[in-house]
N, C-alpha and C positions, 0 to 999 in steps of 0.2 A: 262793467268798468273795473278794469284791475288798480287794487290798493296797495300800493309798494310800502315795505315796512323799513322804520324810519333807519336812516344808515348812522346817524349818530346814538350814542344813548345816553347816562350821567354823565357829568364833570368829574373832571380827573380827582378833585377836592371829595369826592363823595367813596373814594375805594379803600376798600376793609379789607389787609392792614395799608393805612396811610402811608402815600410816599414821602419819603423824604424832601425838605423843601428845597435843596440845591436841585434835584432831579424834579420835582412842581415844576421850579420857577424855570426851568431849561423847556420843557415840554410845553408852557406856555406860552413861553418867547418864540418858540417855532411855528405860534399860529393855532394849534389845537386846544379848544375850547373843550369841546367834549370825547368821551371816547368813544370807536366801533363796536359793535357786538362784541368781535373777536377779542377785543385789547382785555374789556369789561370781563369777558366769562377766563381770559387766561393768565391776564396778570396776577390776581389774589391768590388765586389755585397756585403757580410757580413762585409765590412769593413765599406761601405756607410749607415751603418744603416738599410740594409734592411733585413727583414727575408728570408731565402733560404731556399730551398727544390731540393737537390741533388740527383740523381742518378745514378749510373755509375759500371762500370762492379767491379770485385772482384780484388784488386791488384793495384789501378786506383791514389792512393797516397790520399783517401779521410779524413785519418788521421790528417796531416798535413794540410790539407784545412779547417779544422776546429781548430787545435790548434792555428795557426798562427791569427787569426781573434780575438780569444776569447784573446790572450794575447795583440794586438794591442789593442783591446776595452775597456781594464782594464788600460793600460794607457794613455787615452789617456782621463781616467777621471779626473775630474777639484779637487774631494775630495779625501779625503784617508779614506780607509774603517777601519770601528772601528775592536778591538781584536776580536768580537764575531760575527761578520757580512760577509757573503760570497757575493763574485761577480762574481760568473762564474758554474753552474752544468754542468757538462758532465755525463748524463746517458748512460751504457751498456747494455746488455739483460744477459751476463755471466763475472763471474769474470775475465776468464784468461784475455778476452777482455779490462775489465775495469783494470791491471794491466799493459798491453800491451800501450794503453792509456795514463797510467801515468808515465810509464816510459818514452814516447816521450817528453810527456811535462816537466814531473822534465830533461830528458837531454839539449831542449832548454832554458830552465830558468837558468839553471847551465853555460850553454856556453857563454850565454848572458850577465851573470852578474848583471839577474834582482830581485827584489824586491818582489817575489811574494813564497809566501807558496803554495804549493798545498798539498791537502791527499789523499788518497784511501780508501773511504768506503765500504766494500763487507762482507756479511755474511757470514756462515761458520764458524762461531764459536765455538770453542768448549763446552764453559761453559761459564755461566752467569758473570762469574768472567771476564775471558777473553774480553767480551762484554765490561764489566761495566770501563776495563783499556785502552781499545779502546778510549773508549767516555772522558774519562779523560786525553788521550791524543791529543785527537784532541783540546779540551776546551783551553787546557795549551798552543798548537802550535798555534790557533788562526788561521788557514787558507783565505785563499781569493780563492782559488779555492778547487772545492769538485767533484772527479772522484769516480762512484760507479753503486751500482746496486739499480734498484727503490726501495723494500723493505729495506734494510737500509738506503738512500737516505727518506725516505717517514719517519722511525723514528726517522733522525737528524732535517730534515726541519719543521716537522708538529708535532713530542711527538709521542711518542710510546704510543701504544693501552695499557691501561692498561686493560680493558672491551669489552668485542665487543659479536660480534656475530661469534660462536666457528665453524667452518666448520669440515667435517667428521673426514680430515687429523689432527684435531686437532691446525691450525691454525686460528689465528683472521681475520677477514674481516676487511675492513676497512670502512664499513658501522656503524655508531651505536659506542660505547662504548665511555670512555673518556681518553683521550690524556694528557700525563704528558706533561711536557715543553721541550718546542722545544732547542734544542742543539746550534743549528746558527739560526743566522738571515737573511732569504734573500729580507728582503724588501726591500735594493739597490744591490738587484743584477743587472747586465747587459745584460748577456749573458744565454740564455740553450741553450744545444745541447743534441740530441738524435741522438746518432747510434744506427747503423740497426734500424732502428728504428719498420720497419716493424715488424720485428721479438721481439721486446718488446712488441704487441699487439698479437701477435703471443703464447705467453709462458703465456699469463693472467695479465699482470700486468696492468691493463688498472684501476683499480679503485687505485694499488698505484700510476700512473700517473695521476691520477683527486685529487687524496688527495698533491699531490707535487705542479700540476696548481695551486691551489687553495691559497697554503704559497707562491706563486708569484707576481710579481709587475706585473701590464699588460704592462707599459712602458719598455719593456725589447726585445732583440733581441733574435730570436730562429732559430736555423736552424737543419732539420731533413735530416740525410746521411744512402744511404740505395743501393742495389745493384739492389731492387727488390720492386717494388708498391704494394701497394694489397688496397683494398676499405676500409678497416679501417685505412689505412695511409689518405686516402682521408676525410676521417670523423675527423681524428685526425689534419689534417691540416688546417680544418675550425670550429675546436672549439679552435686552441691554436699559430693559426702565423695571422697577419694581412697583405695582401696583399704581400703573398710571392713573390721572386724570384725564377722560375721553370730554376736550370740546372740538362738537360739530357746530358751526354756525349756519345755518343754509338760507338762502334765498329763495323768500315765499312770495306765491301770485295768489289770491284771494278774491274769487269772484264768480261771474258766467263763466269765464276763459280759464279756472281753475281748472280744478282733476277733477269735476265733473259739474251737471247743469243745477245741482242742488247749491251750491253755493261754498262747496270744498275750496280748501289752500294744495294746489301741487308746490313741487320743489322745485327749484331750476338751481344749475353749478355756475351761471353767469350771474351780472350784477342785473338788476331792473334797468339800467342805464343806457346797457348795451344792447344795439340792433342789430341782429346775425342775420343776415339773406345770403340765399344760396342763386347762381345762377346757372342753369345749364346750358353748355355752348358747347358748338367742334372746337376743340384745342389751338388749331389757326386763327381763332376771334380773339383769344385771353390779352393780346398783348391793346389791339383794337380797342377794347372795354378797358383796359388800365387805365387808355389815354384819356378816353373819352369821358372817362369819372373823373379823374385831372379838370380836364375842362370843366366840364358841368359845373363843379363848386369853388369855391375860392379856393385863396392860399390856405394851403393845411399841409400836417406831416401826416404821411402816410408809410406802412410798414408790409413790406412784400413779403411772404413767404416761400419757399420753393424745399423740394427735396432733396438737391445735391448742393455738396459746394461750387459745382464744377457747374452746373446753371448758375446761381449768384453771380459769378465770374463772370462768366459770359455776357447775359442780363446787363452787369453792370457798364459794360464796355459799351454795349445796344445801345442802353438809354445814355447814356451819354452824350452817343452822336444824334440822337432825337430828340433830347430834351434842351440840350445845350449845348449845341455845334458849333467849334472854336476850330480856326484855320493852324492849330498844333493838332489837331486830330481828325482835320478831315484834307484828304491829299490832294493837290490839285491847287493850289492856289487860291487868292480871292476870287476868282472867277468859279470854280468847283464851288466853293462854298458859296454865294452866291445864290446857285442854283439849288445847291441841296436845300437850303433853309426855303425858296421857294415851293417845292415838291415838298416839306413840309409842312410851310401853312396851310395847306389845302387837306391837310389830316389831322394838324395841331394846332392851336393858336391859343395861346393866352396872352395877357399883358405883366407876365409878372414871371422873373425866374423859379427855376424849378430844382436845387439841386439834387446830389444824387449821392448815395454811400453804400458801401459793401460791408457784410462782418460774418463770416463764417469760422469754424474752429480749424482751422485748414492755415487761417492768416499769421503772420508772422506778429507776436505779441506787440509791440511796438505801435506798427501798425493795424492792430484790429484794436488797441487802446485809443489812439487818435480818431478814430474813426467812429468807434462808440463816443466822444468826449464832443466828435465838432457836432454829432446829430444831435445828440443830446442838448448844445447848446443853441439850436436854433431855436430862438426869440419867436413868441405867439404870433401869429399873423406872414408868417415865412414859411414860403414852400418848401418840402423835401420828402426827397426817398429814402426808404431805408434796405436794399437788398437783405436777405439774412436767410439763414436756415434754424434748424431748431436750439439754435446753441444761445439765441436772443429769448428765446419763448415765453425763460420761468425766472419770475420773481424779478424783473426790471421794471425800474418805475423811470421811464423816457416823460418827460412832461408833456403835456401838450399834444399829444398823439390824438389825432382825430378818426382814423380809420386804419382798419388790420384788411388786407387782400390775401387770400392763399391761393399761391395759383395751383400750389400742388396739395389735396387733404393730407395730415401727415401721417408716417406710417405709422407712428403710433397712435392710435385714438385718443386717449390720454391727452395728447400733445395739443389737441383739437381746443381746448377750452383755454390753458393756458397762453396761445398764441392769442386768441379774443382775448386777452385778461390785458393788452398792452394797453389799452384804449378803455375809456369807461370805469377808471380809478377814485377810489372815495367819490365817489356821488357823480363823478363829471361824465354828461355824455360822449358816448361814442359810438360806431358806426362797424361792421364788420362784414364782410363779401367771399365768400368760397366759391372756384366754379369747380362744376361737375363735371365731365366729360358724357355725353348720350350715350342710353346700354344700361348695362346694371349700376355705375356709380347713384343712382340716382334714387338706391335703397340705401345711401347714406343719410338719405334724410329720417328715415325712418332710425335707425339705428341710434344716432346720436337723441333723436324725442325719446329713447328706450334711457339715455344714459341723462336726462332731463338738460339738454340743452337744445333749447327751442328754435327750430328757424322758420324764415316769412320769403318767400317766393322773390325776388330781385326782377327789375326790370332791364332786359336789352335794351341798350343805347345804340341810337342811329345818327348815322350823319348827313346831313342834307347838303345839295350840292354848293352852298354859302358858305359848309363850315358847322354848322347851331348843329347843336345838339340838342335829339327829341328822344320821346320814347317810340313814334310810332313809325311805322316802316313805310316807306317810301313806296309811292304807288309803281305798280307794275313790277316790284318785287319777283324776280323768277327762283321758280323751285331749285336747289342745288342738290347731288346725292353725295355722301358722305363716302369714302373708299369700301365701306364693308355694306354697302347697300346690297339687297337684292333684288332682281329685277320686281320680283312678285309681290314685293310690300306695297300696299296702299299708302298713295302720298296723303303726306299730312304733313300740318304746321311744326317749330319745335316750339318749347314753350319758355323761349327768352322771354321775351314781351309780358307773357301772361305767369304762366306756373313753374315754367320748367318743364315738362312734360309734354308729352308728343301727344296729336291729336287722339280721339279716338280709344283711350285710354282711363275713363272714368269710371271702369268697372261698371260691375252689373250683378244680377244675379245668377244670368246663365248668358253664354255667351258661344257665338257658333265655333263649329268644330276648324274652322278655317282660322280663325282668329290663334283661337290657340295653339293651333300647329307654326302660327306665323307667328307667336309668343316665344314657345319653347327654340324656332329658328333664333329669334330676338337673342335668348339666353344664351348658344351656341356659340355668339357673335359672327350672325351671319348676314343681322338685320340693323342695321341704328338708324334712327327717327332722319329726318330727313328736313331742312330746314331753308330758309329763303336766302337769297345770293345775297351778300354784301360786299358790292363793289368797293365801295370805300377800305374794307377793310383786307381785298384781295390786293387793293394798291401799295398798301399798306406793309403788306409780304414782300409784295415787288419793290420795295425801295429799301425792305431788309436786306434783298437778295443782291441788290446791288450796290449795297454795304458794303456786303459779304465779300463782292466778287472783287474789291477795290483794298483789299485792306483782310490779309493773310492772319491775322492776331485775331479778328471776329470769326474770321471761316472756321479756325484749326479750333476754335472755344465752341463756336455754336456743333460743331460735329460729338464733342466730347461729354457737351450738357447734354445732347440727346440722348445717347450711346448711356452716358450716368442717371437718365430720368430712366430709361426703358430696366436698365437692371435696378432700379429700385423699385417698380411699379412690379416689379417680375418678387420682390421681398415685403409685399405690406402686406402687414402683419393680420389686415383685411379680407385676405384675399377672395372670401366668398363673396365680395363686394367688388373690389378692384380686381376683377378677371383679368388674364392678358387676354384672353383670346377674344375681348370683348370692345379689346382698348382700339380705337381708332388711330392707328399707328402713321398711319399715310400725312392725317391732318397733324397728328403730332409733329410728323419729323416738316411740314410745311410750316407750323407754329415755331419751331426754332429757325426757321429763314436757310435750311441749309439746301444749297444748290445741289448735292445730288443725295440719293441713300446708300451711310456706309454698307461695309457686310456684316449682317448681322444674321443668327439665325432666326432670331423674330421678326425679320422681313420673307423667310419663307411662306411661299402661298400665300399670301395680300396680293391684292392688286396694284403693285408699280408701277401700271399702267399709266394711273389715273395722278401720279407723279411726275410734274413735269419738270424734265433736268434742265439745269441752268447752263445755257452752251457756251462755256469758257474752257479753256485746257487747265486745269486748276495749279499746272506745274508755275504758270506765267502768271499768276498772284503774290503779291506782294508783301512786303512785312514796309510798316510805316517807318519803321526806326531799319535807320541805316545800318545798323550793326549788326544787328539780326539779318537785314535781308542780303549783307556780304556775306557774311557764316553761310546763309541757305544755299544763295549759288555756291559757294567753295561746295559745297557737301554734293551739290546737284553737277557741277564740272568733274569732280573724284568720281564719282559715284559714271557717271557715262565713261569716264578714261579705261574704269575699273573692268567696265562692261565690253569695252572694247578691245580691251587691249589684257585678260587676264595674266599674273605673276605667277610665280614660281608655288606661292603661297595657297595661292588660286589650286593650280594645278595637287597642290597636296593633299587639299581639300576632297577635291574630285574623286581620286585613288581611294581615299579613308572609305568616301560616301557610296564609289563601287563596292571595297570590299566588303563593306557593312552586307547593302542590298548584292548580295550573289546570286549571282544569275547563271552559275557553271550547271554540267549536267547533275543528274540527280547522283548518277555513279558517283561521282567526285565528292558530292557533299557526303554522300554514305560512307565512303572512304575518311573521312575529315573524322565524323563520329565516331569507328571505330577506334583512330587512333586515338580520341579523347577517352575512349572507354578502357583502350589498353594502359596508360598511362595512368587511369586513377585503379586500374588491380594492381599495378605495380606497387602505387603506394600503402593499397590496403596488405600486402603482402609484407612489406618492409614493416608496416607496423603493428599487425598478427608474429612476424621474427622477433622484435623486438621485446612484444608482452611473452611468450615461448621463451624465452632468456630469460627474462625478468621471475617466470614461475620455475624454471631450471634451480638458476642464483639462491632463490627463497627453500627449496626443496630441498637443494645440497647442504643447507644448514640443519634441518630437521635430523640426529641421528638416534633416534626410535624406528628401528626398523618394523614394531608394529604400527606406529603410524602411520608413515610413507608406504606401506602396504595398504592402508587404511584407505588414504589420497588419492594411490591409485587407482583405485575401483571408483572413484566418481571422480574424476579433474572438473566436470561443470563446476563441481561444488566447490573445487581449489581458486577459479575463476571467480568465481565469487565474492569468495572469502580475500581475493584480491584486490578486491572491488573498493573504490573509496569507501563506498557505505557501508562495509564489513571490514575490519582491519583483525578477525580472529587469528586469519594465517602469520598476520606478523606480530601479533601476541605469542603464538607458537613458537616463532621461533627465536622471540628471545628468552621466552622461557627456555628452551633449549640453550640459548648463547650462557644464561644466566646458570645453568648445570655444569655445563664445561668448564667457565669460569671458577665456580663457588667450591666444585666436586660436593655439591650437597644439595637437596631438592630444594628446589622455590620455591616461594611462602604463595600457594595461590589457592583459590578456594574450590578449583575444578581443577579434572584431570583432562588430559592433551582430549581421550574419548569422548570426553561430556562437553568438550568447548565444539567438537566435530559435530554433535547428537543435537547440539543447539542450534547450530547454523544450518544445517537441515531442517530444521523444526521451523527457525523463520522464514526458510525459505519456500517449504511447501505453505506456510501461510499465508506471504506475500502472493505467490500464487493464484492461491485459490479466493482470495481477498481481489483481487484485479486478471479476474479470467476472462472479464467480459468490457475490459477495457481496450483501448484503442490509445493510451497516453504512451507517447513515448518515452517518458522518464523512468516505465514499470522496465523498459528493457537496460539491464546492468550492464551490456556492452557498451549501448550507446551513449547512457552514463556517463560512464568512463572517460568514454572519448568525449565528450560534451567537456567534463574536468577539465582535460588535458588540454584541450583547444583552448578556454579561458582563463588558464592557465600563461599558456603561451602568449598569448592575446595580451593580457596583462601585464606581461614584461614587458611585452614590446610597445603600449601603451606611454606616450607622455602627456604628462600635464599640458594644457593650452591655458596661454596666457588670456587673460578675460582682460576689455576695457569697458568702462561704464563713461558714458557722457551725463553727466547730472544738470544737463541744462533745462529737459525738460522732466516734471515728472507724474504729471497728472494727465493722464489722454483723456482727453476729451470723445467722445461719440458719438454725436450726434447721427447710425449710419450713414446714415447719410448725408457726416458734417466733413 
């Protein structure tokens, strides 16, 4: 029997040094009697002046372990900080995070009755305008504390880049350019803090966090809170804390079921709280099993995850029309609708609404605020969805959360623990479900038991012809084969129902030569397990597909989630796990409901066979919203006139695209060559005349007739010496101009012979120094000319005018957000 160690520890009353009682009696009033591990081992440590570096599972109160500190530390300053000067940064990796954040701290400051301004800076702006009343009202309110995200944070602290260097996306680096005036001042700050911090190195923001170190005081306390270490936390803690304090909190199992049968404690990075199962299914079942977990239990909030934003989107629109179909979104009339919600009961029924939300880093700030704000405020006992990708994962405390789904593992591992972390907060249970796809996904289980997060086998849900929902399969069940099947696999069960795992697979210690040859076929993806039909959940498809085929916004979305899952599946970061060549792509693109397969080249060599198209002309789909589906036709009437009837513009097109592709004889183009060959001696001609001039000009000034005798016996060397990277011969000759002039010698410390004896000297050096080089910069001709072209270049060179939009300034990442 496992022994879970307790989640509270002392009273707040028992911590050395004492808080202050305005800060007590606030932490009181909010309900907390005692504190967590985390609060207990990091509070004292960052109260005493020391830097900390925290670690601790997801849910673990590390919020609070950092706000409490940063407020004691600001009072317990001897000065009072001026209107324009901050003492305290709290950096996030994402906005909802860093509003999350400062709603904690504007609630203890308020309960408190203390003295202290905070703001919230996060990008997402809509317009320049917007930005520029931001900044105008932080100036007026004068802050002492600053919660946000690094790119804004980076141009209140340091001046926004007016100049820089432009990256593809059309953003400034923070390399280079010049910086207007900085907003605050934190050269008496006290306090930074970084959450998640891992995950700020994580998303690229590492050169705005070297630009925010840098407007820092180094006498300042830091502490970095995180769920999860990676090596660039490691690098970032030895360029920006001095002789930190390392608390690790971890979550201990204590028993038979420990780290071994003697009665060991293992580790786990989740809470005791939380129950992680894995299910393995063909990718056409995931949407089938959302629903049918819906059903199965009460009203509860549930939180999807997926890999693109362009799924979520899509998803979002789906479930909609399946959870809560309203005649503004489904076409056709009360009579259509009508019929759909019937062809639904018979796959869904509960007696309670369900609703639904989207939030990806993709969304317009506004709206993925509102969206975060109405999920978050549904009441206990109320159903809801939450779409999202990884941009929800870390450090959100959503109330209420009963259960985490992933329908896609994420590509970053890492990411894996903190998506379960939404659910199963300060002691409360919770529930968590990832499916697998059959093939190698299914040494994911193994992988994450290496990184100590535990998982337990998930049951397939079925549905019986009433409706209910069982676990067990329905009699007369027929075998179905997967698109990558091979004829020669022995059939077997998959192991929804049971394990997850395909029959026949429970190892051994020797096992015949057939098997393994049918293994290593398995690895190749040439073989996937092979599993029992479920009608319910093929109908299930078929009523996606005729979503689809009704309603142009779901088609043109679900084509694009797919197309966005398969190249992300093509980038985890996994990959000796999530093979493509392994991925059941057929079922895949059948699990998005799309009526045919786009082109892609990872549908070469599968069987599309075994893909059945949906027979509509896809041109004669519709968009629901009238405005959109006028635009289409306009664009689809232009577009045949265009085709029928080509212009002038047409035809110019054509001529360009012949001349490009020539298709004349070969004489002809040989002819072409030549004249391009004659035309560039011409020019090399005119510009060998020209330097012949230039050494003429140079020489008729020299009159030492022992020199210019001297010259003559080597002109390489005169070349040379003309050379930008020797300038001797025009030392020459104003020593010379400087004799004519003076009629009396120049003060120089060599004679005309010895400046000659030099330049020979470094030239056979340069030589013999680069005999076995291949650089072109050793040849002083091309030199030359290289000069003179960048030279030229140069002139003709104008400044381009740079604009900068400051509406947004923190990119968010999620890749696949």
């Amino acid at each position: 029997m496992a022994q879970a160690v307790p989640t509270f520890g002392s009273p707040w009353t028992a911590l050395q040094p004492r808080l202050s009682q305005p800060i007590l009696d606030a932490v009181l009033s909010l309900g907390f009697e005692s504190m967590t591990p985390v609060q207990e081992g990091t509070i004292p440590a960052f109260m005493q002046n020391s830097d900390v570096v925290v670690e601790a599972a997801t849910g673990s109160g590390k919020t609070l372990a950092f706000v409490i500190p940063v407020l004691e530390l600001l009072m317990r300053s001897t000065t009072r900080l001026a209107h324009s000067e901050v003492g305290a940064v709290i950096i996030s990796p994402t906005r909802e995070l860093a509003r999350q954040i400062f709603g904690v701290l504007e609630e203890i400051i308020k309960l408190g009755g203390l003295d202290y301004k905070p703001y919230l800076v996060i990008g997402g702006s809509s317009s320049a305008t917007d930005t520029a009343d931001e900044l105008a009202q932080m100036k007026e309110l004068g802050p002492d504390i600053l919660v946000g995200t690094p790119g804004r944070l980076e141009d209140i602290l340091c001046g926004r880049l007016k100049r820089g260097n432009k990256t593809k996306s059309g953003t400034i680096t923070a390399s280079g350019g010049i910086r207007g005036r900085p907003s605050a001042s934190a050269q008496r700050l006290e306090v930074l803090v970084l959450d998640e911090a891992d995950r700020l190195l994580d998303m690229g923001f590492e050169a705005s966090l070297t630009a925010i170190f840098s407007a820092l005081p180094r006498q300042r306390r830091t502490g970095l809170f995180s769920a999860t270490m990676s090596e660039g936390l490691s690098q970032l803690m030895r360029a920006g804390l001095r002789n930190p304090v390392r608390v690790q909190v971890q979550v201990q199992v204590q028993g038979r079921h420990g780290a071994g049968d003697d009665g060991g404690i293992s580790e786990r990075r989740i809470p005791l709280t939380l129950s992680v199962k894995y299910l393995v299914c063909p990718p056409d079942r995931k949407l089938a099993q959302i629903l049918r977990h819906i059903q199965s239990n009460s009203a509860q909030k549930y939180i999807v995850y997926f890999s693109t934003c362009a799924a979520v989107d899509y998803f979002y629109k789906l479930l909609r029309r399946l959870l809560c179909p309203t005649a503004e979104i489904v076409p056709g009339g009360k009579q259509a609708l009508r019929s759909e919600r019937q062809r639904l009961a018979r796959l869904f029924r509960v007696d309670y609404s369900v609703s639904v939300h989207s939030l990806h880093g993709q969304m317009v700030q506004k709206k993925r605020q509102s969206t975060y704000s109405a999920f978050a405020a549904l009441p206990s006992g109320e159903a809801g969805i939450l779409l999202c990708t990884d941009v929800a994962s870390r450090g959100l405390d959503i109330p209420d959360v009963d259960c985490i789904i992933q329908w896609d593992p994420p590509t970053d591992p890492k990411s894996f623990a903190h998506r379960c972390g939404r659910t199963a907060r300060a002691g409360r249970s919770g529930s968590a479900l990832v499916f697998l796809n059959p093939g190698s996904e299914e040494t994911y289980i193994d992988f994450l038991a290496l990184r100590k997060i535990p998982m337990a086998p998930g049951a397939y849900l079925w549905q019986t012809e009433d409706g209910s929902i069982t676990h067990d399969a329905p009699e007369g069940a027929v075998v179905c084969e997967t698109s990558d099947d091979s004829d020669d696999e022995e059939p077997g069960l998959g192991g929804g129902e049971d394990d997850g795992r395909p029959e026949g697979e429970e190892g051994g210690a020797e096992e015949p030569a057939d098997k393994a040859a049918k293994k290593k076929k398995k690895r190749r993806g040439l073989a996937v397990a092979r599993y029992p039909a479920d009608a319910r959940s093929n109908e299930l498809i078929a009523l996606v597909r005729d979503i689809a085929a009704g309603d142009r916004d779901i088609y043109e979305r679900g084509k694009l989630a797919f197309v966005s899952f398969v190249q992300s599946y093509l980038k985890h970061e996994a990959m000796y796990i999530f093979r493509a060549k392994e991925l059941p792509i057929i079922e895949a693109a059948r699990g998005f409901g799309l009526l045919h397969l786009p082109s892609m080249p990872e549908l070469r060599k599968r069987p599309k066979g075994k893909f059945e198209r949906y027979d509509i002309d896809t041109d004669t789909i519709p968009f629901l919203d009238s405005k959109r589906e006028g635009q289409r036709l306009a664009r689809l009437a232009a577009a045949k006139t265009k085709t029928q009837q080509p212009d002038k513009d047409d035809d110019a097109k054509l001529k360009r695209k012949k001349k490009k592709n020539n298709t004349d004889a070969w004489s002809n183009a040989k002819d072409e060559r030549e004249q391009v060959r004659e035309r560039r001696l011409v020019r090399m001609k005119k510009r060998d005349a020209a330097a012949e001039a230039k050494e003429k000009q140079l020489m008729d000034q020299i009159n030492d007739p022992s020199l210019r005798e001297l010259l003559a016996k080597d002109p390489l060397l005169v070349k040379q010496m003309l050379n930008q990277r020797d300038k001797s011969l025009r030392d020459m000759v104003k020593i010379a101009a400087d004799k004519r002039g003076r009629q009396q010698p120049a003060a120089t410390t060599q004679t005309l012979e010895e400046i000659v004896e030099d330049a020979r000297r470094r030239r056979a050096q340069v030589s013999s120094d680069s005999s076995d080089s291949s650089d072109p910069e050793d040849d002083w001709e091309a030199m030359a000319r290289k000069e003179k072209i960048r030279e030229r270049l140069a002139a003709k060179t104008k400044r381009k005018r740079f604009s900068f939009n400051p509406g947004f300034s923190d990119e968010e990442g999620d890749g696949a957000d």
